[in-house]
ROPAMI-541913 format. One line per 4 residues: number of its first residue (from 1); their letters; for each residue x, y, z of N, C-alpha, C. Coordinates in steps of 0.05 Angstrom, whole numbers, plus 5000, padded with zeros to 4 digits. Example, Ala and Ser with C-alpha at 12.3 -4.5 7.8 and 13.67 -1.06 7.14 Angstrom:
// ROPAMI-541913
1	AS	5264/4886/5156/5246/4910/5156/5264/4934/5156; 5257/4955/5142/5273/4979/5143/5258/5001/5157
END
This chain:
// ROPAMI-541913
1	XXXX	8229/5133/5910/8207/5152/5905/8200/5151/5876; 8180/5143/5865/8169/5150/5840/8177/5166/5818; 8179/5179/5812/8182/5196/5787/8157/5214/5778; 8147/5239/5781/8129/5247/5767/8135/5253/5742
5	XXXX	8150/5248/5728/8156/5246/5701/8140/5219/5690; 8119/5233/5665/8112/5201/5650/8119/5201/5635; 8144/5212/5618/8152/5201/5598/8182/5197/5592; 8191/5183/5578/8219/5181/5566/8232/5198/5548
9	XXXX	8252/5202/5565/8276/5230/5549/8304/5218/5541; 8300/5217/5523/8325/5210/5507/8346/5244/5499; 8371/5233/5513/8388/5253/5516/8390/5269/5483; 8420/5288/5487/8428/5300/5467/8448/5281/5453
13	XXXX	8455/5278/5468/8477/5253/5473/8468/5224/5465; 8452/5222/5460/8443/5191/5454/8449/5180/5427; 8454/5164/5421/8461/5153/5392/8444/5135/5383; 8426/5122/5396/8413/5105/5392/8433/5079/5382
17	XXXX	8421/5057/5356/8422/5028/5356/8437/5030/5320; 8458/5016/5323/8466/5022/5291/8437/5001/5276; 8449/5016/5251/8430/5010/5240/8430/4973/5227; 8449/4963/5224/8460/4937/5216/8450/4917/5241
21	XXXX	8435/4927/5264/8434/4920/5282/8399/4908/5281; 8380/4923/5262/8360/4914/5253/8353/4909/5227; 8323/4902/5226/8314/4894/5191/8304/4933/5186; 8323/4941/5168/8324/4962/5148/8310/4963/5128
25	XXXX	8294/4972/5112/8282/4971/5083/8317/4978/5069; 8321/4963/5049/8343/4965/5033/8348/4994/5023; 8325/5006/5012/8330/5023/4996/8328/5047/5018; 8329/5046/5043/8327/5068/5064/8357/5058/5080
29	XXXX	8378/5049/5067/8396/5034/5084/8415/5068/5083; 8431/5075/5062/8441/5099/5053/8431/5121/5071; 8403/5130/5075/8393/5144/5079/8398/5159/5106; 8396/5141/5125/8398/5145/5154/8426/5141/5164
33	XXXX	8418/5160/5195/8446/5160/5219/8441/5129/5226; 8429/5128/5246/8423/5112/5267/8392/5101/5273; 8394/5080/5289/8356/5072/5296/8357/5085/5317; 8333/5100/5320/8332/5125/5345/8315/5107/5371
37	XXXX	8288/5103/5361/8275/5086/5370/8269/5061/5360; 8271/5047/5357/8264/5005/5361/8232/5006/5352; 8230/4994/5345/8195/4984/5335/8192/4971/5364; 8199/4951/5374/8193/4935/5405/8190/4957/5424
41	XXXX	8206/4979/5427/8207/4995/5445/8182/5016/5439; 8174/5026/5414/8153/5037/5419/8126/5028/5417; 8126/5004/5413/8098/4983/5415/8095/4981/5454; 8111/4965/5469/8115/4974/5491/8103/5007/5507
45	XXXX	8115/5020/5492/8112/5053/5509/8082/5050/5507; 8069/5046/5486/8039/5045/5471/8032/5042/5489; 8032/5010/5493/8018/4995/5509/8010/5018/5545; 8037/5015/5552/8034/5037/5581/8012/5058/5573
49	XXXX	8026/5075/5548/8001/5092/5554/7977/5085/5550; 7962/5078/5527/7943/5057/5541/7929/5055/5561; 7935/5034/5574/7938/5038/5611/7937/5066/5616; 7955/5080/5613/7949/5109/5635/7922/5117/5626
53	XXXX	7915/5119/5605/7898/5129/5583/7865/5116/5596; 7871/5086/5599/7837/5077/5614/7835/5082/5641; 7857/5085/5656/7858/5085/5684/7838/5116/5691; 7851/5132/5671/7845/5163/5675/7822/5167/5673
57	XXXX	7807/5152/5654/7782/5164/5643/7756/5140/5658; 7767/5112/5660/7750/5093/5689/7715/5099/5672; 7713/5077/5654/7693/5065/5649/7678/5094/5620; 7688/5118/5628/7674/5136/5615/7684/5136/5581
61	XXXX	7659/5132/5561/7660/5146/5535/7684/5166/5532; 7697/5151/5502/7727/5178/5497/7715/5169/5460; 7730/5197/5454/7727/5202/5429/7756/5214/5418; 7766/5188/5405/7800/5190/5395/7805/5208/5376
65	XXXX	7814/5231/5367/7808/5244/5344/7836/5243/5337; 7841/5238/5311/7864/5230/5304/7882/5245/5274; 7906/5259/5291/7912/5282/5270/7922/5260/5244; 7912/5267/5224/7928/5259/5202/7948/5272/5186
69	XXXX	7976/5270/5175/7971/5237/5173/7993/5219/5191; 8017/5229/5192/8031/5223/5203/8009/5207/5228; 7994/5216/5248/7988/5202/5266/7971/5179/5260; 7970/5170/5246/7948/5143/5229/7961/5126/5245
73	XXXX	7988/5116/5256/8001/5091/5261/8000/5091/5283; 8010/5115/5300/8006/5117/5329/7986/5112/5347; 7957/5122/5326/7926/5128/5333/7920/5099/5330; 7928/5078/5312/7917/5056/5311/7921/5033/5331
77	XXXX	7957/5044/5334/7973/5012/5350/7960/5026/5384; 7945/5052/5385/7944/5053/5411/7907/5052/5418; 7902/5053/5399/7876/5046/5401/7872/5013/5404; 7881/4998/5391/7884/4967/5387/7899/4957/5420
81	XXXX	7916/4965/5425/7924/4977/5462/7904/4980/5478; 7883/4991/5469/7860/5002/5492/7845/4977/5489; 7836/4968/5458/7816/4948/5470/7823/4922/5464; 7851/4908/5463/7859/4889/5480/7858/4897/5518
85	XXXX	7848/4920/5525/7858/4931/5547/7817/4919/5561; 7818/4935/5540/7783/4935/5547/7774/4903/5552; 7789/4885/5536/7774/4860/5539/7780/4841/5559; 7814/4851/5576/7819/4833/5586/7834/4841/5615
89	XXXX	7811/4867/5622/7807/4888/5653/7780/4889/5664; 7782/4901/5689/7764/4902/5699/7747/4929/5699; 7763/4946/5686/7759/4968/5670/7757/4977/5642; 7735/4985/5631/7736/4986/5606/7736/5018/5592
93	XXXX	7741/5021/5578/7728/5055/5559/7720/5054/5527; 7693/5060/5531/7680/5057/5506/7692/5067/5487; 7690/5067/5458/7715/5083/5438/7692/5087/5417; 7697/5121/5403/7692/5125/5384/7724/5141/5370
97	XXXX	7710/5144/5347/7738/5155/5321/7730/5172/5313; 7741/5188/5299/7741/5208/5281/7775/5215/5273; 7770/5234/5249/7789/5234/5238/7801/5268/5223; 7829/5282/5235/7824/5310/5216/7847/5321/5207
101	XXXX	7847/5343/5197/7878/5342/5178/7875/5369/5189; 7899/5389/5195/7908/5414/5209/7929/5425/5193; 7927/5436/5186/7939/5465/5168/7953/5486/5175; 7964/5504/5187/7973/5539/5185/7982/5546/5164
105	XXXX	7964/5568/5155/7975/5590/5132/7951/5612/5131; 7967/5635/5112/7951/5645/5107/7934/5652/5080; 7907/5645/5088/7881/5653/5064/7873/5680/5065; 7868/5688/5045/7839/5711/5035/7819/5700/5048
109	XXXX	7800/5731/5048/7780/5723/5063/7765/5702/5044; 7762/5710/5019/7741/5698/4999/7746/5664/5001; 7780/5665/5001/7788/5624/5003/7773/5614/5030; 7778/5631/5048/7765/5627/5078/7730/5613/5076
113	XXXX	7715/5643/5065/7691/5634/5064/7691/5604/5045; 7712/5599/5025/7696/5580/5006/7704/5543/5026; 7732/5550/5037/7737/5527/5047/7717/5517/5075; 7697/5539/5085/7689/5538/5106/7660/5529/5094
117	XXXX	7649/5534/5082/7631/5528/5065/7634/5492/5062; 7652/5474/5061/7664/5454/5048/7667/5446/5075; 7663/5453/5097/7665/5429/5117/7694/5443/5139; 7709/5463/5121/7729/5463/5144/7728/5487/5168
121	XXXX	7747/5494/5182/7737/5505/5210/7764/5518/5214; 7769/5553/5227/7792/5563/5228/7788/5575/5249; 7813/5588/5262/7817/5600/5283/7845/5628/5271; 7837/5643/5275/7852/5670/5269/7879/5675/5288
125	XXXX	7895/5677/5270/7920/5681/5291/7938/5696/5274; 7944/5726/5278/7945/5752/5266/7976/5746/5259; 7985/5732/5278/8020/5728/5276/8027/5709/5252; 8015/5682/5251/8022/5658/5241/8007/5655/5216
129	XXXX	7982/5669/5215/7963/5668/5199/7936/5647/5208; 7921/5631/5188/7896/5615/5207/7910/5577/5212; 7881/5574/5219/7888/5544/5227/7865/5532/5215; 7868/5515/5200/7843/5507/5172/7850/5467/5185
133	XXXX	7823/5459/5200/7823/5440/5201/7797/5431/5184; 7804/5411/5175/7780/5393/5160/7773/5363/5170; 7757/5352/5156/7760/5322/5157/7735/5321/5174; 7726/5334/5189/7697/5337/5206/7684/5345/5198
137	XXXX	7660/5336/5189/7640/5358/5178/7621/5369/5198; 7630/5370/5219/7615/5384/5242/7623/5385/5277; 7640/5400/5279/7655/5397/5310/7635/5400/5331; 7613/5405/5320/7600/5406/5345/7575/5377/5353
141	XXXX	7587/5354/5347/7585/5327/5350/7609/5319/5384; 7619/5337/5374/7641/5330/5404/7630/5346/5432; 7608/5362/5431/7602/5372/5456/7599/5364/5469; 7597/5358/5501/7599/5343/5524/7606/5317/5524
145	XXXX	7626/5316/5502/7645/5296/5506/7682/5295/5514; 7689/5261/5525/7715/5272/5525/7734/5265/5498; 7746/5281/5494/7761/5279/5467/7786/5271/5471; 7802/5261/5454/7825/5237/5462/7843/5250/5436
149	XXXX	7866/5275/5425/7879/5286/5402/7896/5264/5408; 7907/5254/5378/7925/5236/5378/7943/5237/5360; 7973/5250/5365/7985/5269/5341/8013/5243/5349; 8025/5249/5323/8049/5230/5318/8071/5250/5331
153	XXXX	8078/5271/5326/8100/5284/5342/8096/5312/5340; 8100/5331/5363/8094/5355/5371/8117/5371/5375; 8128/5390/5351/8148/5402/5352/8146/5423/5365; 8137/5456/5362/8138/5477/5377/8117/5467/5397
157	XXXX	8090/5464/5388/8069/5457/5397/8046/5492/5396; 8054/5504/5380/8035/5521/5372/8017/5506/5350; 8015/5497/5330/7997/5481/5320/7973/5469/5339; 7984/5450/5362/7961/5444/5379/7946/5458/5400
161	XXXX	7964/5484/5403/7952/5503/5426/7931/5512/5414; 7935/5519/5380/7919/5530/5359/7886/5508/5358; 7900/5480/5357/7877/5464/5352/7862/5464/5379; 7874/5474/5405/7853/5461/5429/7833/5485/5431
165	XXXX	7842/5505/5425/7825/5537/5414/7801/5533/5394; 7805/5513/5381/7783/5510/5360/7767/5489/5376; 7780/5472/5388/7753/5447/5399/7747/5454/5416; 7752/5478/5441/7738/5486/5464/7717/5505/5459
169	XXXX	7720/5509/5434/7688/5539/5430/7670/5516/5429; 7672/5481/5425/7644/5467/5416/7641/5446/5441; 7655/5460/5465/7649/5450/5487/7648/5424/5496; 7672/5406/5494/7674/5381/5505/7680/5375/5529
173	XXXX	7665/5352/5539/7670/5353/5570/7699/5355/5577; 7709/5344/5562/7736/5345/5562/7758/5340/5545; 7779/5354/5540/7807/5348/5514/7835/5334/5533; 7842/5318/5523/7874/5306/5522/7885/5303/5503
177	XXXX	7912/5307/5503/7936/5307/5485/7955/5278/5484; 7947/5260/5460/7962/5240/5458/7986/5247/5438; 8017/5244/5451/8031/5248/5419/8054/5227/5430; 8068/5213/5409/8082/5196/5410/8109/5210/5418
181	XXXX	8114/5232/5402/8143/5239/5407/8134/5277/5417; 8157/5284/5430/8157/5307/5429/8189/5326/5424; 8187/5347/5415/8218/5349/5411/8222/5365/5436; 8256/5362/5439/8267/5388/5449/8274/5403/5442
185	XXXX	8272/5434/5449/8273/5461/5447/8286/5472/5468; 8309/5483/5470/8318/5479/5500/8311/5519/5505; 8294/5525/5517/8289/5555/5527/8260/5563/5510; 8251/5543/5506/8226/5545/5478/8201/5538/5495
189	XXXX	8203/5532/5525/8171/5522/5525/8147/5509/5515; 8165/5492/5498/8149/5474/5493/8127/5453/5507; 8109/5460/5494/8083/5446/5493/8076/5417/5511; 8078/5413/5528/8068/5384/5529/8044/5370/5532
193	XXXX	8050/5345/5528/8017/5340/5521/8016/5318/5544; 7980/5311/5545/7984/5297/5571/7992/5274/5579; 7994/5257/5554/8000/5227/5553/8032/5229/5525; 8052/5225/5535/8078/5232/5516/8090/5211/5519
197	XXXX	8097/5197/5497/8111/5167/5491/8152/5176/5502; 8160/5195/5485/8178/5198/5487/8186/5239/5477; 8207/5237/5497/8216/5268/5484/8255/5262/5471; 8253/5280/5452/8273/5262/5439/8292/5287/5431
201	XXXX	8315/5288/5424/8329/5310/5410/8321/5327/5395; 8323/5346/5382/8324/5369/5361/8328/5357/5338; 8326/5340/5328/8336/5323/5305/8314/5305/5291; 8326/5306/5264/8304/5302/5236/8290/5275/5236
205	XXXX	8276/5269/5251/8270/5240/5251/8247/5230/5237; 8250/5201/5222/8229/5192/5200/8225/5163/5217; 8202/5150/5201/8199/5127/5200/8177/5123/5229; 8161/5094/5222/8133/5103/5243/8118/5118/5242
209	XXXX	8114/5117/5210/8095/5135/5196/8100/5166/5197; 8125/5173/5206/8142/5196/5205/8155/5194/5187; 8145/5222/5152/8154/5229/5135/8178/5248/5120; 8182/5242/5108/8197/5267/5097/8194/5269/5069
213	XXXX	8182/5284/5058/8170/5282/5034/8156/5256/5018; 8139/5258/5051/8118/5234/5044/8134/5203/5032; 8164/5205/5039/8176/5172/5044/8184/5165/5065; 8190/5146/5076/8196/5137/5100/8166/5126/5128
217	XXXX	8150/5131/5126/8127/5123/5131/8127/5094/5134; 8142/5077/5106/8135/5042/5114/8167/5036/5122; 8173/5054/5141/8194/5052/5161/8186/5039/5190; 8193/5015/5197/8181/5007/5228/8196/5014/5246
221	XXXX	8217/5029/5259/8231/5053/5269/8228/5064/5266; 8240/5088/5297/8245/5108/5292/8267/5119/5288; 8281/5130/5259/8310/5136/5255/8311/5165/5256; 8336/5170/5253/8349/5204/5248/8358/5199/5217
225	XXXX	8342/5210/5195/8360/5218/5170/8383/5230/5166; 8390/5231/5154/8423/5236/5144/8422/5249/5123; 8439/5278/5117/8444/5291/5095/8435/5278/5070; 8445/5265/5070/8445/5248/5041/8420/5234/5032
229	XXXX	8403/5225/5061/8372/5222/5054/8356/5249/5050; 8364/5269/5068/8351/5296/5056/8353/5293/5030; 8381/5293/5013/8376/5303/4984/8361/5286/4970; 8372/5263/4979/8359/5241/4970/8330/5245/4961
233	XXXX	8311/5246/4975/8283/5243/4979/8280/5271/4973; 8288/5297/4979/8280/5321/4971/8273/5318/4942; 8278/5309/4920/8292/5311/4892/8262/5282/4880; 8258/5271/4902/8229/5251/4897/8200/5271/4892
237	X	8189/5254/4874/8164/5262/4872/8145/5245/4881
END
């Protein structure tokens, strides 16, 4: 029988691939536990989703909107997925892009009006404070369309419950959730999204354009850092 599960769960228990086992950046050798995920293994997952991704939508216009920054790598190798997909099926899906950066905190009203003024767009949330996305200078370009979010990894997943609240007031035919990783939270209800590469441990993971003080990014794995890369990189400018 099948599986209605589409994605891959990597235990608590998992150790992944030592690291001597692949090509390391030298100066990230110190840094890390283990290779969590394989560069082969998540070019692969891509690919599938992908596939699930044109099968779903069958010939219809999508509009990829792509969280930055972390998701820049994810959003590309799976877009490049679609239209090798597009050119060589009997099914195609037209592609547009866009591009936006997502925020929580809290502003004054006065920062509010000035950043809103400037192109950006919020949603009030009395607990957490707002949600200040930019990078669009007009969400209401996405109306009766389907929208394609494409986030690198989704930890609580209040951030994106926050962001689907902001793109449904401008009425798209329709929203999906692309994220490469998702964590676990074990009693947390976490978030899932519709198309999920992998769900993975509670644990600090870089590389695949997954940062930690904006290093580890030209990491082609996915690793778990190590104490010692925390301080390491904390202490970088």
């Amino acid at each position: 029988m099948a599986s209605s599960q589409k994605y891959i769960v990597l235990e608590d228990d998992y150790t992944g691939y030592p690291l001597d086992m692949f090509c390391i950046p030298k100066h990230y050798e110190d840094s890390l536990e283990h290779v969590l995920i394989p560069a082969g293994l998540i070019n692969d997952r891509i690919e599938r989703l992908a596939r699930d991704i044109i099968q779903d939508f069958r010939n219809e216009a999508l509009t990829g909107l792509c969280v930055l920054k972390g998701g820049y790598k994810f959003f590309t190798d799976l877009l490049d997925k679609i239209k090798a997909l597009n050119r060589n099926s009997e099914e195609s899906v037209p592609l547009a892009v866009d591009f936006i950066r997502v925020k929580s905190y809290t502003v004054s009203s006065n920062e509010k009006r000035e950043l809103e003024c400037n192109g950006a767009h919020f949603i009030k949330d009395t607990t957490s404070g707002d949600l200040q996305v930019t990078g669009i200078d007009n969400l209401d370009h996405l109306t009766g369309k389907n929208v394609l979010i494409v986030e690198d990894i989704i930890d609580t997943g209040k951030t994106m419950k926050k962001l689907l609240e902001v793109l449904q007031k401008h009425n798209p035919k329709s929203i999906k959730v692309a994220s490469l990783l998702t964590k676990r939270r074990p009693g947390d209800g976490v978030y899932k999204p519709d198309y999920l590469g992998f769900e993975v441990p509670n644990k600090f993971v870089v590389g695949y354009a997954l940062d930690y003080n904006e290093y580890f990014r030209d990491l082609s794995h996915i690793c778990v850092i190590n104490q010692r890369g925390i301080e390491k990189y904390t202490s970088k400018k």
